[in-house]
Each structure stands twice: as structure tokens, then as C-alpha cells.
LUMMI-679463 format. One record per residue (C-alpha): residue number from 1; x, y, z. Coordinates in steps of 0.02 Angstrom, whole numbers. Layout:
BEGIN
node i:NUM	x:X	y:Y	z:Z
...
This chain:
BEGIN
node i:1	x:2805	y:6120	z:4370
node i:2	x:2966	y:6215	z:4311
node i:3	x:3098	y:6114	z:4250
node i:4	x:3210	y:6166	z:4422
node i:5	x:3070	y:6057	z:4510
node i:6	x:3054	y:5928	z:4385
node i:7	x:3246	y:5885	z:4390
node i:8	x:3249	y:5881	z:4579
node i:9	x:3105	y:5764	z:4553
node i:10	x:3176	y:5657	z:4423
node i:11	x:3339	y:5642	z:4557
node i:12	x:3225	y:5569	z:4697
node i:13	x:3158	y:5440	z:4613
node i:14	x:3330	y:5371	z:4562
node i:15	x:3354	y:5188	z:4623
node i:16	x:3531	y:5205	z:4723
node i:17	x:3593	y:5015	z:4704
node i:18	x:3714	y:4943	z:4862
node i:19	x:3816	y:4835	z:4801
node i:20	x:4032	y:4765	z:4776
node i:21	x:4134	y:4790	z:4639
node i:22	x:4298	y:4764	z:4574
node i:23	x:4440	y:4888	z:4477
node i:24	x:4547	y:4749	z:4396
node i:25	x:4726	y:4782	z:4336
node i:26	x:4732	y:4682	z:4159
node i:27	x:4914	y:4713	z:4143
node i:28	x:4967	y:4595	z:4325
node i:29	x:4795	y:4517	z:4385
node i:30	x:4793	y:4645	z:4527
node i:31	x:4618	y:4664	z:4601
node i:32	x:4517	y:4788	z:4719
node i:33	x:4378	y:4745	z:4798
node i:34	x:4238	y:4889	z:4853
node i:35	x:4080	y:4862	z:4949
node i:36	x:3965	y:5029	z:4938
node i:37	x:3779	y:5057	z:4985
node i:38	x:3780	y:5159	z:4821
node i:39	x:3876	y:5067	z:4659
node i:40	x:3854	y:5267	z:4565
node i:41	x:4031	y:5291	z:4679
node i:42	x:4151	y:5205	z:4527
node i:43	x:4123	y:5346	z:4456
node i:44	x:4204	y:5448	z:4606
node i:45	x:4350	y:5294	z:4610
node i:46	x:4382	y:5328	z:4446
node i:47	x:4402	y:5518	z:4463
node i:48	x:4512	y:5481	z:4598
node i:49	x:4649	y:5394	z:4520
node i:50	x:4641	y:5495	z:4357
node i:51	x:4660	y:5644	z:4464
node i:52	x:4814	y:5548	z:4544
node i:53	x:4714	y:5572	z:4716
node i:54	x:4676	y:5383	z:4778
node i:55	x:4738	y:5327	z:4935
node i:56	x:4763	y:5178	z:4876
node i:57	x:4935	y:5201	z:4851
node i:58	x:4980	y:5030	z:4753
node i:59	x:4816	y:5036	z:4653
node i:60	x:4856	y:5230	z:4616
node i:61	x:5055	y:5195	z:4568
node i:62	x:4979	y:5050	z:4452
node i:63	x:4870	y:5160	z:4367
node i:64	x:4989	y:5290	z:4338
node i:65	x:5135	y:5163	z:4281
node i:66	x:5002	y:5041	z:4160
node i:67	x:4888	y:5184	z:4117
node i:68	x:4691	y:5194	z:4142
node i:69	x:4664	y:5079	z:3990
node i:70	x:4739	y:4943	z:4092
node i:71	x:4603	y:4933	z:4221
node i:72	x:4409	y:4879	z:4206
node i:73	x:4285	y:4924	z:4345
node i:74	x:4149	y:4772	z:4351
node i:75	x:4021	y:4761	z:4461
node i:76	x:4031	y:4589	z:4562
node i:77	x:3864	y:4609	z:4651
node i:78	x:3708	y:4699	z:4673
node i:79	x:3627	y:4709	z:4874
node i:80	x:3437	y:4715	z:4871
node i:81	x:3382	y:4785	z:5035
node i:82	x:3283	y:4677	z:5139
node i:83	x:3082	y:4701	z:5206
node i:84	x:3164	y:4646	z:5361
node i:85	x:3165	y:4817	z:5496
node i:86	x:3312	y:4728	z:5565
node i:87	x:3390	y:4716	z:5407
node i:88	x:3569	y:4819	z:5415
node i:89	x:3628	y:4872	z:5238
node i:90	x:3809	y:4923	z:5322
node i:91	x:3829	y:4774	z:5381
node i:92	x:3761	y:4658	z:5233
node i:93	x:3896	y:4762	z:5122
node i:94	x:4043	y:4738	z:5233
node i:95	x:3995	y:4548	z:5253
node i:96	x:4001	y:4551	z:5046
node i:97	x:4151	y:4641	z:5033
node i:98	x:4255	y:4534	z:5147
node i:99	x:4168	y:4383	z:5058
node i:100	x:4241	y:4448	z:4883
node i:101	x:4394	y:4485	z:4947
node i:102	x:4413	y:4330	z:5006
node i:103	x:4367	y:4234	z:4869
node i:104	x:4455	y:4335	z:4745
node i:105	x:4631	y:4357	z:4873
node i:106	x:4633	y:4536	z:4838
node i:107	x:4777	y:4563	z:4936
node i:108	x:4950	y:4545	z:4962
node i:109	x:5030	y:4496	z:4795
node i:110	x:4852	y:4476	z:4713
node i:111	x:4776	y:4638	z:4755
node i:112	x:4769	y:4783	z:4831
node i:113	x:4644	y:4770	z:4955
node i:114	x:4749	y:4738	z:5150
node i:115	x:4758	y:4580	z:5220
node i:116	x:4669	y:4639	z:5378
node i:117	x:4499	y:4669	z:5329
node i:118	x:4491	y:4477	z:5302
């Protein structure tokens, strides 16, 4: 096997983890809370707002005024998927999300997740 084939190989068999985390601002307690059936996208979040691209507005002004070191990206939960045929990853992650954001009141003054998604 060449080693084109062996990396394509290697990719497939990477576990892709669902999951919610959180991008905390250290500097004012303001939180965001992100459900995603693959946690490898904080990567692409943080890209985002060091590009100055998020449309998060509030979260992207915040990291522009306190500064990337300001912020920590922490993974609240992981999602096994189910044996169940009925089970609905989708739907188990928005369920988690909106749990999270609840719990944490990521919105309004304490975050900057909107108030209508709980």
C-alpha cells in the first residue's frame, strides 16, 4: 500500500466524537454554548474568530477587544451514539445543547448564545 492509500486509510478509521462544548470569555464570564455531531469543529470556531470571521458578532467583538488569550474552549460533553436504529444523533445534540445552555444561561448578559433557542 502507498502511503497516498495508507493516509486515506488512517483518516477512515478516525473516531468523529458528537458532542457540546463551551468558548468561555475569562475576562466577563461570557459563555457559548455549541452542540456538534463532530467536537474536531473548535478547531474551525477558533479559526473563525482569529480570522475576525464569526457570526457571532458579540463573541467575535469580545475576542477582538480581550484578545484570544482571554477565552478557553472546553468540552462540556461527549454523545455516544446509540445501538438504537431509531436513535437520532441531530436530535440528541440539539436536546444537549439547549440543556447546557440552559443550565449555564448562556445568553443575554451571561452569554452569547440567543435567548430563543431555549
Amino acid at each position: 500500500m502507498n502511503r497516498r492509500e495508507e493516509l486515506k486509510q488512517m483518516y477512515k478509521e478516525i473516531k468523529i466524537e458528537a458532542g457540546v462544548y463551551q468558548i468561555k470569555n475569562t475576562k466577563n464570564g461570557k459563555v457559548l454554548v455549541v452542540g456538534t455531531p463532530n467536537l474536531k469543529t473548535i478547531n474551525g470556531k477558533r479559526f473563525e474568530l482569529q480570522m475576525g470571521t464569526s457570526i457571532n458578532k458579540p463573541l467575535q467583538q469580545d475576542w477582538n477587544e480581550y484578545g484570544e488569550d482571554a477565552f478557553v474552549f472546553e468540552i462540556l460533553e461527549v454523545i455516544e451514539p446509540e445501538k438504537d436504529p431509531f436513535f437520532n444523533m441531530k436530535e440528541t445534540v440539539s436536546k444537549r445543547e439547549e440543556h447546557w445552555i440552559s443550565k449555564l444561561q448562556s445568553f443575554g448578559e451571561g452569554g452569547y448564545n440567543s435567548a430563543k433557542r431555549v
